[in-house]
N, CA, C and O of each residue as an XYZ file, in Angstrom:
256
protein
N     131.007     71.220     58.840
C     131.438     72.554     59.185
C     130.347     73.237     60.019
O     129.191     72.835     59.891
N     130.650     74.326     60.935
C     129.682     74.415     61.700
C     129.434     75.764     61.370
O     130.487     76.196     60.901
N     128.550     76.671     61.377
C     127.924     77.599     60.869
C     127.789     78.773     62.476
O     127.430     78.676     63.649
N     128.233     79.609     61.721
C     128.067     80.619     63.116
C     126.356     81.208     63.440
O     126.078     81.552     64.589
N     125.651     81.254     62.704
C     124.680     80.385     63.479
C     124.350     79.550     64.198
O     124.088     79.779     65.378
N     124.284     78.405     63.671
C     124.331     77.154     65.237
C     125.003     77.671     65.761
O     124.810     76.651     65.099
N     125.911     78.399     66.485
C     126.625     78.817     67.578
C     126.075     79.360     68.149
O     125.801     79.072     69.314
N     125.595     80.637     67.382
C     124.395     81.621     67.984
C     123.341     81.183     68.849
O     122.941     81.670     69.907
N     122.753     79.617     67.855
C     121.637     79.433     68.409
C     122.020     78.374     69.456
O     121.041     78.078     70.141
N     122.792     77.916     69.689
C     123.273     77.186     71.112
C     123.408     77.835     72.477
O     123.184     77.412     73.611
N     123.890     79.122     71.959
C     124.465     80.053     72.910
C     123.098     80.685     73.412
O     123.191     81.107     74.564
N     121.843     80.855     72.824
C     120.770     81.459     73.061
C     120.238     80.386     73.226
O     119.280     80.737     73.915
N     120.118     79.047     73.075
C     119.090     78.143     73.978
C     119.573     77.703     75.165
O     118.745     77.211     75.932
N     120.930     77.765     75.580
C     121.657     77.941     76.511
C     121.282     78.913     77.759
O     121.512     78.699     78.949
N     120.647     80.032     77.174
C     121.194     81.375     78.075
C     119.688     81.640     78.241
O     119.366     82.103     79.335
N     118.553     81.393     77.196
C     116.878     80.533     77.981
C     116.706     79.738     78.909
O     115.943     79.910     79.859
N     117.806     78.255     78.593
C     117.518     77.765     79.792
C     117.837     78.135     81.339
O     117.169     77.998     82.364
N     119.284     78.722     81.061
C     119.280     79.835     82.872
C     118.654     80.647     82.571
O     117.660     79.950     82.367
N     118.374     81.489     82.371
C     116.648     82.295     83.018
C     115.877     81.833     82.963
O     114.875     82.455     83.315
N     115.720     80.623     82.564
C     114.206     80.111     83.027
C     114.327     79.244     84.037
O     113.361     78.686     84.558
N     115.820     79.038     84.460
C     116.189     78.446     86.103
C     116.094     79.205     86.808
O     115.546     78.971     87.885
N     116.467     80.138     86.574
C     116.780     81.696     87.212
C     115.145     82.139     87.919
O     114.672     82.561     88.974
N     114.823     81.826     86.903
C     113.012     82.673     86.965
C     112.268     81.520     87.688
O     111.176     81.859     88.145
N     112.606     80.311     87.875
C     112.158     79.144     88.878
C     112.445     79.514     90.230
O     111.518     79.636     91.031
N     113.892     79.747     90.636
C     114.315     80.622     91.770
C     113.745     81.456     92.143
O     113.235     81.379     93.261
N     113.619     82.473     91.440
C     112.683     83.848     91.687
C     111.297     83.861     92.159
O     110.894     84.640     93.023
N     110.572     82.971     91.568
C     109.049     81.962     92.091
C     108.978     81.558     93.306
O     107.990     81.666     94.032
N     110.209     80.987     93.638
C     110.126     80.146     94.822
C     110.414     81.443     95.962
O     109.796     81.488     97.026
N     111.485     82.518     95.552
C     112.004     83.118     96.329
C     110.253     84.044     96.482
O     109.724     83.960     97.590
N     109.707     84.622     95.688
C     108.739     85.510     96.181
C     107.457     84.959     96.949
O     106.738     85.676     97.645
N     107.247     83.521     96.728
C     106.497     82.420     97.460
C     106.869     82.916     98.969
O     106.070     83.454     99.736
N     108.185     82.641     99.233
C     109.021     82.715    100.493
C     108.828     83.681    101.130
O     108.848     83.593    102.358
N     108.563     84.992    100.448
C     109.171     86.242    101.350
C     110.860     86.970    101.322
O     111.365     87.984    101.802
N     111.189     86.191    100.752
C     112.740     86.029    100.407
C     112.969     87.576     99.412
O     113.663     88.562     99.658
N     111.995     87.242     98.141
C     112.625     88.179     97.311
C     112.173     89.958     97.452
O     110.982     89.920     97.142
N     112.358     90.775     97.617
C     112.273     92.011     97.641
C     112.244     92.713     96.510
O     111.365     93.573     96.464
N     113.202     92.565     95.235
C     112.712     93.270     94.405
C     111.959     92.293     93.243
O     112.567     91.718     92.339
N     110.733     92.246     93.437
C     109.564     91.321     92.524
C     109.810     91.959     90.804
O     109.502     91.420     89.741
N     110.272     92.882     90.982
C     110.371     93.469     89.373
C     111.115     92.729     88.619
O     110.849     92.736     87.417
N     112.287     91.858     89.123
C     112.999     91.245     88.470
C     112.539     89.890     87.434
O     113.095     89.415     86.444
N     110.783     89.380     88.431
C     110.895     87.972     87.628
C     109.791     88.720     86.566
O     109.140     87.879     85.946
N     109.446     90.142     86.229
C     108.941     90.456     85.292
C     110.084     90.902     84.331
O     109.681     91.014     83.174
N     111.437     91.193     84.511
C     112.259     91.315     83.627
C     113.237     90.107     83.089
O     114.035     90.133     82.152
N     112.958     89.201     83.858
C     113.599     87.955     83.456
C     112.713     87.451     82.339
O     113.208     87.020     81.297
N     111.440     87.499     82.540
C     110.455     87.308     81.663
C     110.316     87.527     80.406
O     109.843     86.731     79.595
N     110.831     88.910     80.127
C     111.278     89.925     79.089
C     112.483     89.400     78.776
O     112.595     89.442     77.551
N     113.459     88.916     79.293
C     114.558     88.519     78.302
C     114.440     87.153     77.691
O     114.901     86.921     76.573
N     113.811     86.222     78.435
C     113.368     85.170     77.539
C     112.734     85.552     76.119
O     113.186     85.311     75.000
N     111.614     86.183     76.466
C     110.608     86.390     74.766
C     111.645     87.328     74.326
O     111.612     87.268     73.097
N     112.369     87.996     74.613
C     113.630     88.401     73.721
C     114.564     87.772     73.011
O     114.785     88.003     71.822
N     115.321     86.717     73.893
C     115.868     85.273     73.151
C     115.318     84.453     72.590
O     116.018     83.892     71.748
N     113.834     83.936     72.720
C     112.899     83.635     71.666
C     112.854     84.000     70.786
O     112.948     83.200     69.855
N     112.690     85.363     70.501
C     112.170     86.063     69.166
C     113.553     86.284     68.598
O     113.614     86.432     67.377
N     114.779     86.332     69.364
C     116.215     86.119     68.449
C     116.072     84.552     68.155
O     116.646     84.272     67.103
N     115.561     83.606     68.686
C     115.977     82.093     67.944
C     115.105     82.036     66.753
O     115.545     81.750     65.639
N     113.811     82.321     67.004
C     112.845     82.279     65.746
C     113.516     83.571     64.508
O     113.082     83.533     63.357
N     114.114     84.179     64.734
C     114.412     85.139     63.533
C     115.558     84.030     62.494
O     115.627     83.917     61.270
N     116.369     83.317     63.641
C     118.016     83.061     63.556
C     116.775     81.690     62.555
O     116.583     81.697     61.339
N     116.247     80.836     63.424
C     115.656     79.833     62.259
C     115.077     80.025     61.244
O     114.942     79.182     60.357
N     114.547     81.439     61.218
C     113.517     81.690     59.836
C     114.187     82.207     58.587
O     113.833     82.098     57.413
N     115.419     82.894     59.210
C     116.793     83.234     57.885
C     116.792     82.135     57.223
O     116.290     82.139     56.099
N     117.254     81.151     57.667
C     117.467     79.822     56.683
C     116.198     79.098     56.033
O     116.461     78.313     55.122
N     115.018     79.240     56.341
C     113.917     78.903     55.561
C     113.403     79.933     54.602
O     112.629     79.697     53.674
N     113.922     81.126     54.924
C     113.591     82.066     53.678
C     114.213     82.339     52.607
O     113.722     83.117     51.789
C-alpha cells in the first residue's frame, strides 16, 4: 500500500530535480549574457533548501 507520503516525497524529489535543471540553465544563461534578471538563480536556490527542508521533515516524521 502506498502511503501519501511517499507521494509527497516523490513529488518533491521530482520538483528538486527541475530546479536544479532549471538552476543549471540559469548558470549557463548568466555565463552568456543571456539572462537579465540574475535574481532568479538566487530564488531558485531558495526553493530547493525549501523542498529539502520539506523532505527532511517528511523523513524525520517516521523516525520519530
Amino acid at each position: 500500500m502506498i502511503n501519501k507520503t511517499d507521494i509527497n516525497f516523490k513529488k518533491i524529489q521530482e520538483e528538486i530535480l527541475n530546479l536544479k535543471k532549471s538552476l543549471l540553465n540559469l548558470r549557463f544563461q548568466k555565463f552568456s549574457g543571456q539572462l537579465e534578471k540574475t535574481s532568479q538563480i538566487k530564488s531558485t536556490k531558495k526553493q530547493i533548501a525549501r523542498l529539502n527542508s520539506q523532505l527532511t521533515n517528511t523523513k524525520g516524521d517516521g523516525n520519530a
